[in-house]
C-alpha angles and dihedrals in degrees: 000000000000125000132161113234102204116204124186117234126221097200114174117244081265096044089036091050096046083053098051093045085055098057091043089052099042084042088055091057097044091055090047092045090056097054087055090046091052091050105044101042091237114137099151112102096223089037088056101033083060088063102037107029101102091029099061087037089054107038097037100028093232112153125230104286099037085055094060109039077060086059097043089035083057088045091053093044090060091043082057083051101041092051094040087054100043080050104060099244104113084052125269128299132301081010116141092241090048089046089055106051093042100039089064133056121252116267123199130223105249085240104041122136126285132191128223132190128209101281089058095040127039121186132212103185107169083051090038095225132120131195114218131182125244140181086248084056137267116328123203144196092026102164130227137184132227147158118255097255096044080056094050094051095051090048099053098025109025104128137164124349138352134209130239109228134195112178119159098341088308124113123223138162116213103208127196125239131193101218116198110231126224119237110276110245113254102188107036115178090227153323136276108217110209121196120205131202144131102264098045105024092215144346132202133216092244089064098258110136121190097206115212095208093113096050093032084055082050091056096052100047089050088045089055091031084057096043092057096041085058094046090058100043094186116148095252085046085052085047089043087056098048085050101051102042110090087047096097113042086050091054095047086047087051095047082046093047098057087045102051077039097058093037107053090040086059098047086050098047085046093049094240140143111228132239133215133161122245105243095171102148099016088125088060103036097057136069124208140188111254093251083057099052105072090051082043102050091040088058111121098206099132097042090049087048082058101050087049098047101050088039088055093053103051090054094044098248113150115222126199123204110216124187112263097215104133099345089131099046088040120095120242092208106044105005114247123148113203123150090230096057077080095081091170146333094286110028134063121205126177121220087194101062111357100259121170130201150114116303098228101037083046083057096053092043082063089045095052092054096046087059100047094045080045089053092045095061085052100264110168136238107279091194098118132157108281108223103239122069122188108110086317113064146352135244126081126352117231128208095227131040126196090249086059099055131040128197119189091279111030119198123255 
C-alpha cells in the first residue's frame, strides 16, 4: 500500500533561493511543453518527449532527469484533464465552461510541484539532511524535520519518487512509501456502524459521538474573520488572507485524522468490520436554505471516508458501504420508518413503539445492521485504495496533481 510521508525542509536563504529558481524554471518548461503538446496533438510521454527533449535541457538547463519528469509531469497534467472532463466536472459538452478548459493548453503555477527520483534527491535520515539537485547544481546537506515514526517509515518503505513543495513561503517533500498491509479479516464478530454529519462529526454504534461543535465555532469565526478582511481590501488585510487560507482546511484534516484513527483502532482491538454509508452525491441530491450551505459545502465527509478507509486497510479492517435511504427516520429497535419518528436534530423517537436515542447513534445502529446483513450475503470488503496519496489514500502516485496545473477553467 502507498502513502506519502511529508517532511518539512530548513533550507538556508541560499539553499531556499537555488530551489525556487528550479521549480520556476521546470515550471517554465512544463508550461512551454504543454503548449507544444496542445499544438501538436501529442499527449504520450515518450511520443512528446521525442519533439521537446533538447529544447526544454537547453533553453532551461534541466538535466536529464529533470527534463523528463517536465515531460511526464505535462502528460500527467492532460491525463488529470482528460479524466476531469470525461467526469463531468469541468460542465457538460460543448458548455462554455468545458470549451474553455479544453480549447486552451495547460499552464503551470511557477512554483508548482516537481518530482524528483533518486538520482535527483538523496536522503540522509538518520542525519536529516537531503541533498537535492538544482539548476544552480547539486545542494547538500539541505535539513528537514520530522517526527520519529515518520523517520522510521522513510528508512524501512520509502520507495520511488518525492515531490518538491513550495506552500506559503515553507518547503516540504512529500515521499512516497510502500506500507505492508495486514490480512483483511474474513470472519469479523461484528460491525461498527459509524454515522457522519456536520454537528457531531461522527457516531459510532457503540454510542460514542465525536461532537463537531469546537471545529464547526472555528468555521464560523474564519468565515467572519474573511468577510471583514474583504470588506477592507487593504494590502496587510490581503496578507492577513494569504496567511490564514489554508487554516481551516488543516484544522478540519487534523480533527478527521485522530477520528479515522479511534475508530479503526476500536473496531481492530474488538475484532469488527466497519460500517459507513455511501453518501456519494449527497452535495447534489439536497437542498438547503442559504444560512445551511457554507456549513454544507465545508463538511469533510469524504475526506474523513478516506482516512477511514485507507486506515482501515492497512490495519486489515474490512469496511462495508451501506445505502444511506431512511437510516435516520427508521427505528433501530422495531423497525418502522416514519418521517416524524426525527423529532429534532439530536433526538429519535419512535412513533411505533415508543423508542427513544439519540438520533445519530440511532442512525449508526441502522447502519450497523445493514453491513452486517450485507456481509452476511457475502459482500465484500469496499476499502480500496483511494486514488490520491498525499496524507489522505493510498494507489499510485501521480507526478501532477490538479492543484499544480491549472487549465482555463480549472476544476473545483
Amino acid at each position: 500500500m502507498k502513502l506519502t510521508v511529508q517532511v518539512r525542509l530548513l533550507p538556508t536563504p541560499v539553499q531556499a533561493a537555488a530551489l525556487e529558481a528550479t521549480l520556476r524554471a521546470c515550471n517554465e518548461a512544463a508550461t512551454w511543453v504543454s503548449g507544444v503538446a496542445f499544438e501538436k496533438d501529442v499527449r504520450r510521454n515518450f511520443a512528446l518527449r521525442r519533439l521537446v527533449y533538447d529544447e526544454v535541457r537547453a533553453r532551461w538547463g534541466l538535466g536529464a532527469q529533470a527534463a523528463q519528469h517536465v515531460v511526464k509531469k505535462t502528460c500527467d497534467a492532460y491525463a488529470t484533464l482528460r479524466a476531469n472532463l470525461k467526469a463531468g466536472n469541468l460542465g457538460k459538452p460543448g458548455s462554455k465552461r468545458y470549451r474553455r478548459a479544453a480549447g486552451k493548453p495547460v499552464c503551470f503555477r511557477p512554483r508548482g510541484a516537481q518530482p524528483y527520483d533518486d538520482r535527483m534527491l538523496s536522503w540522509q535520515t538518520v542525519e536529516r539532511r537531503v541533498s537535492v539537485w538544482t539548476v544552480a547544481g547539486r545542494i547538500k546537506d539541505v535539513a528537514f524535520t520530522a517526527s520519529p515514526e515518520q523517520l522510521a517509515t522513510l528508512a524501512l518503505h520509502r520507495r520511488g519518487e518525492s515531490d518538491l513543495v513550495c506552500r506559503d513561503g515553507m518547503w516540504f517533500l512529500n515521499a512516497t512509501c510502500e506500507i505492508p498491509e495486514a490480512p483483511t479479516n474474513p470472519d469479523p464478530v461484528d460491525f461498527l456502524g459509524i454515522d457522519l454529519g456536520i454537528v457531531n462529526i461522527a457516531t459510532t454504534s457503540d454510542g460514542e459521538i465525536m461532537a463537531g461543535r469546537e471545529l464547526n465555532r472555528a468555521r464560523v469565526r474564519e468565515r467572519g474573520l474573511r468577510a471583514r478582511l474583504q470588506r477592507k481590501n487593504t494590502p496587510s488585510a490581503k496578507r492577513r488572507l494569504k496567511k490564514r487560507r489554508r487554516k481551516e482546511a488543516r484544522r478540519a484534516r487534523d480533527v478527521n485524522h485522530k477520528i479515522a484513527k479511534h475508530v479503526v483502532a476500536e473496531a481492530e482491538r474488538t475484532g469488527r468490520g466497519m460500517a459507513l454509508e455511501d453518501l456519494t452525491g449527497i452535495r447534489e441530491r439536497v437542498r438547503l436554505r442559504k444560512p445551511q450551505r457554507a456549513a454544507h459545502s465545508s463538511w469533510a465527509f469524504a475526506q474523513l471516508g478516506q482516512f477511514i478507509a485507507y486506515k482501515a486497510r492497512k490495519a486489515g479492517v474490512p469496511v462495508v458501504h451501506v445505502d444511506p435511504a431512511y437510516t435516520s427516520r427508521t427505528c433501530a429497535e422495531c423497525g418502522y420508518i416514519d418521517k416524524a419518528n426525527r423529532v429534532s436534530q439530536a433526538w429519535f423517537a419512535c412513533r411505533s413503539c415508543g423508542f427513544v436515542d439519540h438520533a445519530d447513534r440511532n442512525g449508526s445502529r441502522n447502519i450497523r445492521a445493514r453491513a452486517w446483513e450485507l456481509w452476511r450475503r457475502g459482500a465484500p470488503s469496499t476499502a480500496p485504495a483511494p486514488s490520491r496519496t498525499p496524507r489522505s489514500g493510498t494507489g499510485r502516485k501521480r507526478s501532477i496533481t490538479a492543484s499544480d496545473a491549472r487549465c482555463a477553467n480549472p476544476a473545483p
